[in-house]
KEGU-977545 format. One record per atom (N, C-alpha, C): residue number from 0; x, z, y; atom name; residue in one letter. Coordinates in nm, 3 decimals, padded with zeros to 5 digits. Each point is the difference from the previous one (the first is absolute). Layout:
! residues N
+-----+---------+---------+---------+------+------+
| seq |      xx |      zz |      yy | atom | type |
+-----+---------+---------+---------+------+------+
| NUM |       X |       Z |       Y |   CA |    A |
...
+-----+---------+---------+---------+------+------+
! end
This chain:
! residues 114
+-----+---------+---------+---------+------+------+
| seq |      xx |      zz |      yy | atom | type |
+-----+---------+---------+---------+------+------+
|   0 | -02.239 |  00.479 |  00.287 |    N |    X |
|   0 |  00.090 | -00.040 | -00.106 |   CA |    X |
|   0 |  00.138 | -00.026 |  00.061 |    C |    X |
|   1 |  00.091 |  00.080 | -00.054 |    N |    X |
|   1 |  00.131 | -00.072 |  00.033 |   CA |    X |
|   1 |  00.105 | -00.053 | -00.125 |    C |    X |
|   2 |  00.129 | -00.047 |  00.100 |    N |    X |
|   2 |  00.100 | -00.023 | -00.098 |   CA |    X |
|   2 |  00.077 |  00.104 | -00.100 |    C |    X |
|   3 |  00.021 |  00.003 | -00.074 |    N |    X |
|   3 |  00.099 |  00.075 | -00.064 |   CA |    X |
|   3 |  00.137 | -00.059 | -00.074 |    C |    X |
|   4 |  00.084 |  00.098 | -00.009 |    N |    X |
|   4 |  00.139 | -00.054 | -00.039 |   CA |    X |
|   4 | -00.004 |  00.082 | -00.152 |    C |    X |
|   5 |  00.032 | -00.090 | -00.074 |    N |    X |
|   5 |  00.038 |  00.078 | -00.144 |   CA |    X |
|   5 |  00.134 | -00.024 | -00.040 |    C |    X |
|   6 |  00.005 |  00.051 | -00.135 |    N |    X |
|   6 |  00.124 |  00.047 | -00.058 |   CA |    X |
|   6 |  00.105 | -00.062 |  00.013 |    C |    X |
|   7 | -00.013 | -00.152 |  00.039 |    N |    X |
|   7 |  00.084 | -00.121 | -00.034 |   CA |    X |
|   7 |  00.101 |  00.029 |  00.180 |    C |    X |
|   8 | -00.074 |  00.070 |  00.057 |    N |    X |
|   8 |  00.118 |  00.057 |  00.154 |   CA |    X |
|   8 |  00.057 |  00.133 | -00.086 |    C |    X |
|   9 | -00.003 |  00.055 | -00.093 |    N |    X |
|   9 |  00.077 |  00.117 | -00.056 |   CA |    X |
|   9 |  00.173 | -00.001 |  00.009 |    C |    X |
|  10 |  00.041 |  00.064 |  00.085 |    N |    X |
|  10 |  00.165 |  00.011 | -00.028 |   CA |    X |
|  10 |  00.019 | -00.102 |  00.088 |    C |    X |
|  11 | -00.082 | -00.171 |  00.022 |    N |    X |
|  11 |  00.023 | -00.061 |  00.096 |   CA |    X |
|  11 | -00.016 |  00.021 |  00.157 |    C |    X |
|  12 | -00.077 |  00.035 |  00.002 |    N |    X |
|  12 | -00.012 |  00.035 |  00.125 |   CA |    X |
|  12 |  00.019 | -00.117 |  00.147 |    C |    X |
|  13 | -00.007 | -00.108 | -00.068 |    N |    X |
|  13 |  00.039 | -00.108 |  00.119 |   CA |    X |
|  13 | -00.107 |  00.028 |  00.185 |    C |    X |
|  14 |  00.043 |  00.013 |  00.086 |    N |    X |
|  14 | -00.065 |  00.061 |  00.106 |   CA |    X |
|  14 | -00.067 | -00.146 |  00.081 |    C |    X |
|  15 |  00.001 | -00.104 | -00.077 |    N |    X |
|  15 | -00.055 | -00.146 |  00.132 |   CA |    X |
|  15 | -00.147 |  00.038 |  00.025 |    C |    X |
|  16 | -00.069 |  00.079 | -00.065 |    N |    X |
|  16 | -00.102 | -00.027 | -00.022 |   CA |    X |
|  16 | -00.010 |  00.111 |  00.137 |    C |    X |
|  17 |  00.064 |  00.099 | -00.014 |    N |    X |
|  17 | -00.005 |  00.130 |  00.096 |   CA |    X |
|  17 | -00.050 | -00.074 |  00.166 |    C |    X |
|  18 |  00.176 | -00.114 |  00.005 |    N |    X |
|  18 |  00.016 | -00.048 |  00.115 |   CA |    X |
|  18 | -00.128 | -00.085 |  00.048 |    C |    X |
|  19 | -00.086 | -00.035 | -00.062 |    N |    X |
|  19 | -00.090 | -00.120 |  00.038 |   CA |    X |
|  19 | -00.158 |  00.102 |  00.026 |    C |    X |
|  20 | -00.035 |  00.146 | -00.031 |    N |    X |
|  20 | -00.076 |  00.034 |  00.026 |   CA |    X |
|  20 | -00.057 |  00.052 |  00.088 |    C |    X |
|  21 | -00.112 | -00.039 |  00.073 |    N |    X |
|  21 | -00.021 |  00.001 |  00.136 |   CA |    X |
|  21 | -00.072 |  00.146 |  00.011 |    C |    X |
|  22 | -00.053 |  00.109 | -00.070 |    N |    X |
|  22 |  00.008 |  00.074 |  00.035 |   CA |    X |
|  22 |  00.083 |  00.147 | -00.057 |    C |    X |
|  23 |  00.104 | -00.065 | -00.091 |    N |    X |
|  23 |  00.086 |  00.133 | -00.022 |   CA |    X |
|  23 | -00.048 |  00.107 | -00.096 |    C |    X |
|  24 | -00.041 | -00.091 | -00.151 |    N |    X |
|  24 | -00.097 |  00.079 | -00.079 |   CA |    X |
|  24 |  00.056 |  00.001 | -00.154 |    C |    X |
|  25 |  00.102 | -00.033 |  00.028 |    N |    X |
|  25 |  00.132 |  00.032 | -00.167 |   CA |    X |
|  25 |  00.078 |  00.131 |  00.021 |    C |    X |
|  26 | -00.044 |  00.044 | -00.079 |    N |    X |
|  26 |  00.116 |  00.166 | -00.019 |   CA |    X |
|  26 |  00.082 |  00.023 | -00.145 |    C |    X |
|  27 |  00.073 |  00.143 | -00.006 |    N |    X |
|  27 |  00.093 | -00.041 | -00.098 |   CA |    X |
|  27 |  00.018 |  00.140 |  00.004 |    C |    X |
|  28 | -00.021 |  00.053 | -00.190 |    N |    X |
|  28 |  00.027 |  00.170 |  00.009 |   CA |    X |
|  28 |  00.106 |  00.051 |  00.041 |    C |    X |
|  29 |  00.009 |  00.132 |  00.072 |    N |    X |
|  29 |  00.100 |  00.051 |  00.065 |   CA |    X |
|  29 |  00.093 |  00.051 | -00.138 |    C |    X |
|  30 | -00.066 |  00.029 | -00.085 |    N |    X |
|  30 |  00.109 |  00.016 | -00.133 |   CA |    X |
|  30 | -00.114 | -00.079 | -00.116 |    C |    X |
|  31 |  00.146 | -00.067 | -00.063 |    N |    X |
|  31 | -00.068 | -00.057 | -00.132 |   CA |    X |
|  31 |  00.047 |  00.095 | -00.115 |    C |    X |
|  32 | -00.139 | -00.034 | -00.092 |    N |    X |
|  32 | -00.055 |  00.045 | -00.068 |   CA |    X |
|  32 | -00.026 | -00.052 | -00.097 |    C |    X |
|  33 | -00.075 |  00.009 | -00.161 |    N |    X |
|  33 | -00.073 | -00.039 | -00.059 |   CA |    X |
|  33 | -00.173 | -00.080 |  00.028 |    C |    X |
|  34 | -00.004 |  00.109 |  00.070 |    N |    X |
|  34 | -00.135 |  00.000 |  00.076 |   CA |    X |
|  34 |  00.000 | -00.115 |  00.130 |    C |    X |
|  35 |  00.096 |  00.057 |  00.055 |    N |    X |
|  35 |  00.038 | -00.112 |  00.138 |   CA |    X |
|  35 |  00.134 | -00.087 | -00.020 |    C |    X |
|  36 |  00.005 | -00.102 | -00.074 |    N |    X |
|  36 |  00.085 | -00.114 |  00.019 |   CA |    X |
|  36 |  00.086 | -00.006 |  00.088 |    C |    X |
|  37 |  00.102 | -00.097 | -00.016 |    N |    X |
|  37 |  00.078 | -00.053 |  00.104 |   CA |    X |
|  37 | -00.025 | -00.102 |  00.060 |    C |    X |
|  38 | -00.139 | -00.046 |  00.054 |    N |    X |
|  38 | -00.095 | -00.138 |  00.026 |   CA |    X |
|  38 | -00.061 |  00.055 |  00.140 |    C |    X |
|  39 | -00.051 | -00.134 |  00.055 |    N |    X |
|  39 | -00.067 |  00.015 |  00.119 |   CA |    X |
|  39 | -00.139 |  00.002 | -00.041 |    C |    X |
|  40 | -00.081 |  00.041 |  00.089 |    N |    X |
|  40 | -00.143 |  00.068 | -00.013 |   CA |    X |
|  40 | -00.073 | -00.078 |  00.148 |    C |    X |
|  41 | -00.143 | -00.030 | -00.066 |    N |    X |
|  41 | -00.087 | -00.061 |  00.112 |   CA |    X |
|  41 | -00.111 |  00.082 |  00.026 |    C |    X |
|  42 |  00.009 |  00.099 |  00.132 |    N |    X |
|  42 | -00.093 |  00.081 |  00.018 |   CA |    X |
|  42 | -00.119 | -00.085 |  00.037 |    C |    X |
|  43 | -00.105 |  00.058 | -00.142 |    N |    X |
|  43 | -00.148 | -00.083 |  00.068 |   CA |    X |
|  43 | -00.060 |  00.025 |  00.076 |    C |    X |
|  44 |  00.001 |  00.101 |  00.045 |    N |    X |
|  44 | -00.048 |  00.057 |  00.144 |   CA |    X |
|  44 |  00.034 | -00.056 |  00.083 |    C |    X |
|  45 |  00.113 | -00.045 |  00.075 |    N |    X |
|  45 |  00.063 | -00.123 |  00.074 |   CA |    X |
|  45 |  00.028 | -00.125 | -00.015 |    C |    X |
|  46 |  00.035 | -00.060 | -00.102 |    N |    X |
|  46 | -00.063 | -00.148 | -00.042 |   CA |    X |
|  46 | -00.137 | -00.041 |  00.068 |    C |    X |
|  47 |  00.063 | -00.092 |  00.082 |    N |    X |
|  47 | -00.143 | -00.145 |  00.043 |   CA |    X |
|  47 |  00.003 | -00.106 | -00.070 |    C |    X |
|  48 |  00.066 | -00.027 | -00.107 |    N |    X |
|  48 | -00.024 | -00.097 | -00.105 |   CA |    X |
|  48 |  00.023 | -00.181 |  00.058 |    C |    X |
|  49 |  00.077 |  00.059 |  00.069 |    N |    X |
|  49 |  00.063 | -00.139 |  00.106 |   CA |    X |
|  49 |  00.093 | -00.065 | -00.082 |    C |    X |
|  50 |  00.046 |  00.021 | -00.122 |    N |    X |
|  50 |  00.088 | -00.083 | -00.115 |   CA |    X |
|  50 |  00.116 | -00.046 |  00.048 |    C |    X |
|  51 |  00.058 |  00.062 |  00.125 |    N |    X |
|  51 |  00.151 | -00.057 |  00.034 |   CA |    X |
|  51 |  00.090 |  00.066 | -00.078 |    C |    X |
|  52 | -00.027 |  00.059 | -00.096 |    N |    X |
|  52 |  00.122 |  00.058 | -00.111 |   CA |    X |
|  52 | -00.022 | -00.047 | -00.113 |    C |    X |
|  53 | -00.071 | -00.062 | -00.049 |    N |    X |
|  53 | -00.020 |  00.005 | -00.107 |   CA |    X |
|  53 |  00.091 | -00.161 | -00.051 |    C |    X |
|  54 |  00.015 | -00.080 |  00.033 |    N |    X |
|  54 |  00.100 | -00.115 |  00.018 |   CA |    X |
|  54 |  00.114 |  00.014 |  00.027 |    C |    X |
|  55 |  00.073 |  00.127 |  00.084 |    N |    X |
|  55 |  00.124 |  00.075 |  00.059 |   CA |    X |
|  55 |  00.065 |  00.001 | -00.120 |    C |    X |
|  56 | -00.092 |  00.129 | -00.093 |    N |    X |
|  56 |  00.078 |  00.068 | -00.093 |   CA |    X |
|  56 |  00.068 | -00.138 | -00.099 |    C |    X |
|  57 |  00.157 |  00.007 | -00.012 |    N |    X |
|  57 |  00.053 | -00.040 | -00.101 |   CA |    X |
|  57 | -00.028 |  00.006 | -00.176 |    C |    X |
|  58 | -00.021 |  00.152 |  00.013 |    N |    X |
|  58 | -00.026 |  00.023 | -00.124 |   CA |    X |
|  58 | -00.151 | -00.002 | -00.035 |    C |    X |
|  59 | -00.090 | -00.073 |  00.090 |    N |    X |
|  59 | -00.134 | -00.022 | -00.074 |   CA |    X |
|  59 | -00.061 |  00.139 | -00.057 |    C |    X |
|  60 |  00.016 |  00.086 |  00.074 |    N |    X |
|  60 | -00.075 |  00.158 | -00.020 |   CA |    X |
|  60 | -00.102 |  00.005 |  00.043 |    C |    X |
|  61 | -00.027 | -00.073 |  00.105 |    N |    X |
|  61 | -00.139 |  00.034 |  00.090 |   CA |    X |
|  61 | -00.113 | -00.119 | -00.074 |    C |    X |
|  62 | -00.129 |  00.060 |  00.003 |    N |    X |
|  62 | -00.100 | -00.028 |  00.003 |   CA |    X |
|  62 | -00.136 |  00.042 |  00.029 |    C |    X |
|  63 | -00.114 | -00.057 |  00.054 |    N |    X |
|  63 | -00.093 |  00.055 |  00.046 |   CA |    X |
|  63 | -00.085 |  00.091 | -00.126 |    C |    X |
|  64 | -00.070 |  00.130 |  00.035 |    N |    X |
|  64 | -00.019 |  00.052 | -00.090 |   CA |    X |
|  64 | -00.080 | -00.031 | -00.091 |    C |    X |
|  65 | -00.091 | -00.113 |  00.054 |    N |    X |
|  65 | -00.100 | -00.063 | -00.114 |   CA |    X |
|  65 |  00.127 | -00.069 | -00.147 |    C |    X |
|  66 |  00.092 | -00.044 |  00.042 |    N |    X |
|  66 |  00.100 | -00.104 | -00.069 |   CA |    X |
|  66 |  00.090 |  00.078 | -00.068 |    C |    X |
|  67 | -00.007 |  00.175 |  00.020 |    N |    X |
|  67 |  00.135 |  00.068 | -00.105 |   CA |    X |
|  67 | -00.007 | -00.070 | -00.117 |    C |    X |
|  68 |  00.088 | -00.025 | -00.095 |    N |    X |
|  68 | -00.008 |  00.009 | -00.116 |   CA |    X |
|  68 | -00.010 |  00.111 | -00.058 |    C |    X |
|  69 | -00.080 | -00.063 | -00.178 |    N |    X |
|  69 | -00.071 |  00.144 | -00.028 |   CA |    X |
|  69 |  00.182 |  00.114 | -00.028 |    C |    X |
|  70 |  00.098 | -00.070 |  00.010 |    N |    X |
|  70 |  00.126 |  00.057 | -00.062 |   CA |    X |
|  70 |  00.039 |  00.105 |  00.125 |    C |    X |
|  71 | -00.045 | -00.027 |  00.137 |    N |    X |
|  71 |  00.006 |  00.066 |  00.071 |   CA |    X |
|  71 | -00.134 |  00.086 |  00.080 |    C |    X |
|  72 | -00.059 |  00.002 | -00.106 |    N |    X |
|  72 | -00.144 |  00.134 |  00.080 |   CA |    X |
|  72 |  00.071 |  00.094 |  00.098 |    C |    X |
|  73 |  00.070 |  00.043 | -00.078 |    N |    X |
|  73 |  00.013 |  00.162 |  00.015 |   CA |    X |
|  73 |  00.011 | -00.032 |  00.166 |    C |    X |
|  74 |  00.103 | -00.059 |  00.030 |    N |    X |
|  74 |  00.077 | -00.068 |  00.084 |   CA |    X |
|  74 | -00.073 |  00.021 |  00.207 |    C |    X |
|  75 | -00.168 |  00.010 | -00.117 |    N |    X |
|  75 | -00.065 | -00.005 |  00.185 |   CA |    X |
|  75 | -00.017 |  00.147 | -00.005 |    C |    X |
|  76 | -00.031 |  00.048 | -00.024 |    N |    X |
|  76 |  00.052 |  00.175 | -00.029 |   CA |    X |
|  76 |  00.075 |  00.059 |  00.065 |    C |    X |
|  77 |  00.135 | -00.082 | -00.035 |    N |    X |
|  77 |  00.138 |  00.069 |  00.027 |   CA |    X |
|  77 | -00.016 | -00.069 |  00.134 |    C |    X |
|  78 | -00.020 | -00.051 |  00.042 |    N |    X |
|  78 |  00.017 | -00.074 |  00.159 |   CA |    X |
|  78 | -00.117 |  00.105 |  00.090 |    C |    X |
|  79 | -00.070 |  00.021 | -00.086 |    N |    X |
|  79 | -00.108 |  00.059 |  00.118 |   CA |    X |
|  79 |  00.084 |  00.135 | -00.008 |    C |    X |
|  80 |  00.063 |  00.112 | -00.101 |    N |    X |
|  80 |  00.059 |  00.091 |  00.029 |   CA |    X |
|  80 |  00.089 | -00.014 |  00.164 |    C |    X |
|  81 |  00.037 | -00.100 |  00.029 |    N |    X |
|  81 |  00.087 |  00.031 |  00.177 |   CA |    X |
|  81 | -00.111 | -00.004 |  00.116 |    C |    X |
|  82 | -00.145 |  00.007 | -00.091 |    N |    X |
|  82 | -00.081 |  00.041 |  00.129 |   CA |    X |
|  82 | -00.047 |  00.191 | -00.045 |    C |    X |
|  83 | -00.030 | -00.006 | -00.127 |    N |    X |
|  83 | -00.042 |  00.157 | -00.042 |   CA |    X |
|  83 |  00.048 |  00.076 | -00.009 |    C |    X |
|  84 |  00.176 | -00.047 | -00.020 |    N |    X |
|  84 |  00.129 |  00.094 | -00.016 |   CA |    X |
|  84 |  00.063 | -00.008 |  00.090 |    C |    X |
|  85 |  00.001 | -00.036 |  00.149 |    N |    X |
|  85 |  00.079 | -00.032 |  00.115 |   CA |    X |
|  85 |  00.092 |  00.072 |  00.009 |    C |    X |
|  86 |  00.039 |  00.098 |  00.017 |    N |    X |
|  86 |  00.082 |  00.105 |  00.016 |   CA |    X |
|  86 |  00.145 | -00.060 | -00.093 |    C |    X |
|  87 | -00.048 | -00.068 | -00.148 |    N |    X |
|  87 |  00.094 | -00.044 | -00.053 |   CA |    X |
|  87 |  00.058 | -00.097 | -00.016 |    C |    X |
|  88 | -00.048 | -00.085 |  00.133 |    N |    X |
|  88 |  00.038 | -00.209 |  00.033 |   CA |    X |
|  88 |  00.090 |  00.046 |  00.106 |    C |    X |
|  89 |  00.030 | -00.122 |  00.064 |    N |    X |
|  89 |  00.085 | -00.011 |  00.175 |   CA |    X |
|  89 | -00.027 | -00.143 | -00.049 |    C |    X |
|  90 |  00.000 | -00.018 |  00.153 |    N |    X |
|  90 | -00.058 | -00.179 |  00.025 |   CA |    X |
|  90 |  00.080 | -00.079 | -00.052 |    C |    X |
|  91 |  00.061 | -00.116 | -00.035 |    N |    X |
|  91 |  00.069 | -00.085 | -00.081 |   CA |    X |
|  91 |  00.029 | -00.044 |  00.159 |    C |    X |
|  92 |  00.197 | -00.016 |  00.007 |    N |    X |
|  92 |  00.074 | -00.064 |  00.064 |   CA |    X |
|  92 |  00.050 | -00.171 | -00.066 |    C |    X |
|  93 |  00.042 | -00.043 |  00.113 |    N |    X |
|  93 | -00.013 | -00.173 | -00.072 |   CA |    X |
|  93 |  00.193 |  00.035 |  00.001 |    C |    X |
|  94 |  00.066 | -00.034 | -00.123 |    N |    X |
|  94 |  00.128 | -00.016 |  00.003 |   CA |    X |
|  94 |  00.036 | -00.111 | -00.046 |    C |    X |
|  95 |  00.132 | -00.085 |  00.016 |    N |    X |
|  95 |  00.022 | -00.101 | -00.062 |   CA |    X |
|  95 |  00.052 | -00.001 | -00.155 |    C |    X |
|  96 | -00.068 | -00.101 | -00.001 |    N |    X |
|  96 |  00.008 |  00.024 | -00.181 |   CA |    X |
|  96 |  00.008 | -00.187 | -00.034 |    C |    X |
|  97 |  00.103 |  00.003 | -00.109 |    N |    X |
|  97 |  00.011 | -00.166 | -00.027 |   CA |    X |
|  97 | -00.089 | -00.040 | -00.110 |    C |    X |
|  98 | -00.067 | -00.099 |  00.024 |    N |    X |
|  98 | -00.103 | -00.066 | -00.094 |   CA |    X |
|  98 |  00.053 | -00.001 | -00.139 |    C |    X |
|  99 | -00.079 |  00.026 | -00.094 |    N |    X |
|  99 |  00.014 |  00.028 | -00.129 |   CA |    X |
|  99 | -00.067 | -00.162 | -00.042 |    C |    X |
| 100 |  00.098 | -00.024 | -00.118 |    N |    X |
| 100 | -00.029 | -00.131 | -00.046 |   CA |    X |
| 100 | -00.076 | -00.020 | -00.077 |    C |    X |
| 101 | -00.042 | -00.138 | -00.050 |    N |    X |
| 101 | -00.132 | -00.022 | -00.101 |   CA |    X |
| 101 | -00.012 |  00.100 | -00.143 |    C |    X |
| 102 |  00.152 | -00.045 | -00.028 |    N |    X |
| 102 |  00.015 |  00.090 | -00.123 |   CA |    X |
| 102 | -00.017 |  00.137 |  00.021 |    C |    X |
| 103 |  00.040 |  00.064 |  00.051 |    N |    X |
| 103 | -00.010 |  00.153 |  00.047 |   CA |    X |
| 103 | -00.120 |  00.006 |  00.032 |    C |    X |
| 104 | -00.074 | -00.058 |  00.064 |    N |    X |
| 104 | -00.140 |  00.038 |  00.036 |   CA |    X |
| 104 | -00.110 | -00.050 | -00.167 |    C |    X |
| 105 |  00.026 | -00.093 | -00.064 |    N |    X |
| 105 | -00.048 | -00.040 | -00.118 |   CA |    X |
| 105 |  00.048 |  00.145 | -00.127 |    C |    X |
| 106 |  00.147 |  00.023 |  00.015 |    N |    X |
| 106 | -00.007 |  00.096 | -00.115 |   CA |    X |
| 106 | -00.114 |  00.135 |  00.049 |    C |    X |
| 107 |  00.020 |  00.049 |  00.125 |    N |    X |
| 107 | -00.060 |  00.127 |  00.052 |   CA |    X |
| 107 | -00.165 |  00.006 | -00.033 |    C |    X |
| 108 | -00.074 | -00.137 | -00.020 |    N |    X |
| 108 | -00.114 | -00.021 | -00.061 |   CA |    X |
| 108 |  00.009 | -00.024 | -00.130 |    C |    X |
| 109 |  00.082 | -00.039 | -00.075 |    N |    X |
| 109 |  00.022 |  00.001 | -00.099 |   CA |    X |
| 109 | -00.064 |  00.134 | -00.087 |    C |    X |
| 110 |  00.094 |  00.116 |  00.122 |    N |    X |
| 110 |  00.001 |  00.110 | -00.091 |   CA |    X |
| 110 | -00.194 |  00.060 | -00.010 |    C |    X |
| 111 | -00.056 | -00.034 |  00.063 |    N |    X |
| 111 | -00.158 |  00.034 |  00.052 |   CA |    X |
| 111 | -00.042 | -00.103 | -00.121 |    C |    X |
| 112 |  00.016 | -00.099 | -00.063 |    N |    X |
| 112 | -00.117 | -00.108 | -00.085 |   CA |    X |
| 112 | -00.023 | -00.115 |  00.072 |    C |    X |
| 113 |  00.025 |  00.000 |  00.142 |    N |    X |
| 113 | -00.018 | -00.078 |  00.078 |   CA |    X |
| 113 |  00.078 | -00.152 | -00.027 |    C |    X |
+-----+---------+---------+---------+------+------+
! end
């Protein structure tokens, strides 16, 4: 079982979570898409379920896959695509990025039901 990142990293893309993972298992489509987002991806194939990202992320995207919400199914799907579709990920680089505030992180769930 691993973590997955859903919709709520869409367009965000905040990378803390990147920086804190000990084995280098967040990727990010080489072109976005419909299909492939502008979000980071948790290859389950590499996930050890060691939960040092999942507290990182600002925007509260990550969760273990037992815990998706049902608003985000699809969500473990699309994460396992950067292990079945490799060809179309590259590993997620950690860049600096400034913390997004309560409100900004509250409307961005907003838009999910959340």
């Amino acid at each position: 079982m691993a973590f997955v990142v859903t919709q709520l990293c869409k367009d965000c893309v905040d990378t803390a979570c990147v920086a804190v993972c000990p084995v280098d298992c967040f990727y990010q489509p080489t072109e976005i898409t419909e299909g492939t987002p502008n979000m980071l991806l948790i290859s389950p194939d590499e996930c050890i379920d060691c939960a040092v990202c999942e507290p990182e992320c600002p925007w509260e995207a990550i969760y273990p896959e037992e815990d998706v919400p049902d608003v985000f199914a699809d969500d473990i799907a699309l994460n396992e695509q950067c292990d079945s579709k490799r060809d179309g990920y590259e590993l997620a680089e950690v860049k600096e990025q400034e913390t997004p505030s309560a409100e900004a992180i509250a409307q961005n769930k907003a838009k999910y039901g959340l």
